[in-house]
N, C-alpha and C positions, 0 to 999 in steps of 0.2 A: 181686363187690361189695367196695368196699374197706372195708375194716374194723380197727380198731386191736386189736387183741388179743393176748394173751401166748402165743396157736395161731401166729398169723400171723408172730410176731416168731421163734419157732424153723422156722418153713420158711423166712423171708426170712434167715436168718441162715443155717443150713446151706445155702442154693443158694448165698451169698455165697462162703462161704466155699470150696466146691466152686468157684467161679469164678475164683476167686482159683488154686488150683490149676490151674484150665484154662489162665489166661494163662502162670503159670510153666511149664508144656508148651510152647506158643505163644512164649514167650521164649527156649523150650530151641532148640525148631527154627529159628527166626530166629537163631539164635546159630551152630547146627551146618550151615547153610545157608548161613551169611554174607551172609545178607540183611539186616543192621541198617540198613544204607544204603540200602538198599532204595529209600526217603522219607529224600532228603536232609534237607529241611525239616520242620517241625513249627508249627500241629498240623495244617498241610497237607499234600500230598505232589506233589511239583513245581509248586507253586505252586495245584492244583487239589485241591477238598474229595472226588472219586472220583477216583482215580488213573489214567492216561493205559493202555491196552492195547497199545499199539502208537507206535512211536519217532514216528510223524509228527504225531503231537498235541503234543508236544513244539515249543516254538520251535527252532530250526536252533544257533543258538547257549547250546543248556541247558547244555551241560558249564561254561563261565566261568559262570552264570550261580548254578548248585547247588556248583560245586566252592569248599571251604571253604580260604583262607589259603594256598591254592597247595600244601595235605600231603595234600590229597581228587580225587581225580580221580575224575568220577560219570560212569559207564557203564549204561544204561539198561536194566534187565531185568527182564521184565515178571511172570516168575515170582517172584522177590524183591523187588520193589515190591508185588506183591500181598499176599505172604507176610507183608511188614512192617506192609502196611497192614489183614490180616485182625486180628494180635495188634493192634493200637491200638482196633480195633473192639471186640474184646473186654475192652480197659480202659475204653472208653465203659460198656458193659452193665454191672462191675463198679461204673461210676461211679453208674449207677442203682439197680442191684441195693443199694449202700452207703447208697444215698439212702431208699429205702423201707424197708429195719432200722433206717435211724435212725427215719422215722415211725412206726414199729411200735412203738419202744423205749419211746416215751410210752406202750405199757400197764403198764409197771414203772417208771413214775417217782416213782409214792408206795410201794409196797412195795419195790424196789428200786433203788437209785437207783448201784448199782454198775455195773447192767446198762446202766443208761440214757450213764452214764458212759463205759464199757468204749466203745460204740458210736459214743456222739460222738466220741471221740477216733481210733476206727478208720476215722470220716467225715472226720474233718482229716486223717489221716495218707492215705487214698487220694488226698484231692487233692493233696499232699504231692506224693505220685508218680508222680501224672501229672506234675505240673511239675517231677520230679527224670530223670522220661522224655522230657522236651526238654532237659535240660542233658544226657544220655547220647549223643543223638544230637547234640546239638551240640557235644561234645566228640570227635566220631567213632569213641565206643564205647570209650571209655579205660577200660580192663580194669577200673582202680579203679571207675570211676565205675558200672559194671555190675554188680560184686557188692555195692556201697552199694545200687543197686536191689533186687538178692534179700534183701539183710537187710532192708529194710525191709516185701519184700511177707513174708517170717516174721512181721517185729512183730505187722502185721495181722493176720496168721492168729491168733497165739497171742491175742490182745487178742479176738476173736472168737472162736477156741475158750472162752475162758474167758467168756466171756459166756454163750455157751450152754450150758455144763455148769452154767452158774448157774440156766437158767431149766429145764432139765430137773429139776434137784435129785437126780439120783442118787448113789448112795450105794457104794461098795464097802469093805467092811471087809478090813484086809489087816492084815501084822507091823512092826514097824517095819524089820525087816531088808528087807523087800520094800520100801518106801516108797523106804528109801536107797538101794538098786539102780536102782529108777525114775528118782530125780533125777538120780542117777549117769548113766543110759542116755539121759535124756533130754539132759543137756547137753551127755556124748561123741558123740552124732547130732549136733548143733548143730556142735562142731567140727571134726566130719567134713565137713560141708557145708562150711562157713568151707575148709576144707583144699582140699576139693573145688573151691572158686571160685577156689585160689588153681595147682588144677593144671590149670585150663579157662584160666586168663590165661596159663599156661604154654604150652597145645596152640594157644591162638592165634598165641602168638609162633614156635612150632617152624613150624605150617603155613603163615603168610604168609612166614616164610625158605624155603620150599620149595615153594612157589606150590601150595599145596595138594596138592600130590604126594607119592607117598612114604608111604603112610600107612607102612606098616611100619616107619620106620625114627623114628616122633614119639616113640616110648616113652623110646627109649636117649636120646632128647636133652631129655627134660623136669626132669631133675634128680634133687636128691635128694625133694623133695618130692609127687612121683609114690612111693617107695618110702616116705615117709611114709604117706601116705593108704591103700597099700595093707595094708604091717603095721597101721597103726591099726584099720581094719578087722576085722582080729580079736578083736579089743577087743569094736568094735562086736558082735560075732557072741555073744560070749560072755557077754556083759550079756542080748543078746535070749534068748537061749537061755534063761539063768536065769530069768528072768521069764515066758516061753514055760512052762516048767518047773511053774512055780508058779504058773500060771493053769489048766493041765491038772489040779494037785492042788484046786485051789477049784474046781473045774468051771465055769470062766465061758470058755464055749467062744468067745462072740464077741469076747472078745478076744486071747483066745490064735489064733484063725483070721486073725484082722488083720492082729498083729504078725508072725505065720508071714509071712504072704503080703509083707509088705513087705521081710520079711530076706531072705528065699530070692528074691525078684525083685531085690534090689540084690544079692545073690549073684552070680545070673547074669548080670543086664547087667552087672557088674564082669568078669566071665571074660571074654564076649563082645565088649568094650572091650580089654580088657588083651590076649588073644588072638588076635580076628579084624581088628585092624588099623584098631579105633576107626569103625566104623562110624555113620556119621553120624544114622540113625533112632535107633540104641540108646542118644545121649545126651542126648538129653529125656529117653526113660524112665528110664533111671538116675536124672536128676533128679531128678525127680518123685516117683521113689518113696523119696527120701532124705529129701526134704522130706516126703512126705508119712509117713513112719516116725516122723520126729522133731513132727510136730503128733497123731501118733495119742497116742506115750507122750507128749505135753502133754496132750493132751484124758483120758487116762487117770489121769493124775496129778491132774488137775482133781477128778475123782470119786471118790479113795477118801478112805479114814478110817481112822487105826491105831484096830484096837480091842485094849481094856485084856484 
């Protein structure tokens, strides 16, 4: 039964937000796939609202037809036309999912009106990006214009995390030296990703000069900014750790078990990337858990309190 409630509005806001990560997966793979083109068009895909399975539903002359300014040439494959068009499905759902938090959010519009706030604005910024996901594709996936995509779907998350840390109301009392380590952690995660979008624009250019081949040889040619992201990393490690640190000494074991699991899983898909020759499963998950590392210590940050 549908019901406006201040219960309802923290389940419809964590599954959102949980979806929001699912697509950022969904985008990881689409990316490391190189199925963005998948669906040349938008918010169709070759011209049809269920995508074609096979070349001969296709008109004879698709290629002039989907290929873009004479720089696109569309070759028809059905596993990455699918692939692309599963993630767009999934921004649909998120588009709904965004819709009913926001009907939800009306049960904090007289006692809270930050929440109700926080929501709206997370309901304009999703549509945002759907219509920032057809200038992507219609720019044919211009590095820039793809990580303006992932900054944006952050905004949302953190605009939503902080909503919902509001309607939980929980409380952690912590030092202020701990406080400052968190923001600290929290923002060097943020620019690791930023780093990170800017060493994926990098691996795209090294693999389409080498036609996809070669993986062993993309590291030595991505620059200096591959050995940026990796020293920074230490960084990263050492912030989590201290905080790690000092959640074992306050004994709040779930989040000290979070943060672990997030640092130690971008550990290893980082070795497994760096090492095994960039393996095309292991960079969604790296993704995903960088992003999702850096929305935990937001939503972490969200809840505590220096006490005097």
């Amino acid at each position: 039964m549908f019901k406006i409630s201040t219960y309802n509005y923290k389940k419809a806001s964590f599954w959102t937000i949980l979806l929001i990560y699912f697509v950022i997966i969904a985008g990881g793979v689409v990316r490391c796939t190189g199925s963005g083109m998948g669906c040349p068009d938008w918010p169709k895909c070759f011209g049809r609202w269920i995508p074609p399975t096979q070349i001969s539903e296709l008109p004879t002359n698709y290629v002039e037809i989907y290929s873009k300014g004479g720089h696109l040439t569309v070759e028809f494959n059905v596993w990455k036309t699918w692939t692309e068009y599963i993630n767009r499905l999934i921004g649909v759902l998120i588009g709904f999912a965004i819709f009913f938090t926001l009907i939800y959010s009306f049960s904090y519009y007289k006692s809270n009106k930050i929440i109700f706030s926080l929501t709206f604005i997370s309901f304009v910024l999703v549509g945002f990006q759907g219509w920032l996901g057809s200038k992507v594709v219609s720019s044919n996936l211009l590095p820039f214009m793809v990580s303006i995509h992932m900054v944006v779907a952050l905004i949302i998350v953190c605009l939503l995390i902080y909503a919902y840390s509001l309607s939980e109301n929980k409380e952690l009392k912590v030092t202020n030296n701990f406080k400052l380590v968190l923001i600290i952690t929290t923002i060097a995660t943020l620019f690791q990703i930023l780093i990170g979008t800017q060493v994926r624009q990098n691996i795209d250019v090294v693999a389409k000069s080498m036609g996809f081949a070669h993986r062993e040889l993309w590291i030595e040619n991505l620059g200096n900014i591959f050995i940026i992201h990796r020293l920074y990393a230490y960084i990263i490690i050492g912030l989590h750790g201290f905080l790690i640190y000092k959640l074992h000494q306050m004994n709040q074991k779930f989040y000290r078990k979070m943060l672990a699991f997030f640092i130690i899983g971008e550990i290893l898909t980082g070795f497994v990337l760096t090492y095994l020759q960039f393996p095309a499963a292991i960079q969604p998950v790296h993704l995903v858990l960088g992003t999702m590392s850096f929305g935990f210590s937001y939503y972490l940050y969200c809840n505590i309190k220096v006490s005097n």
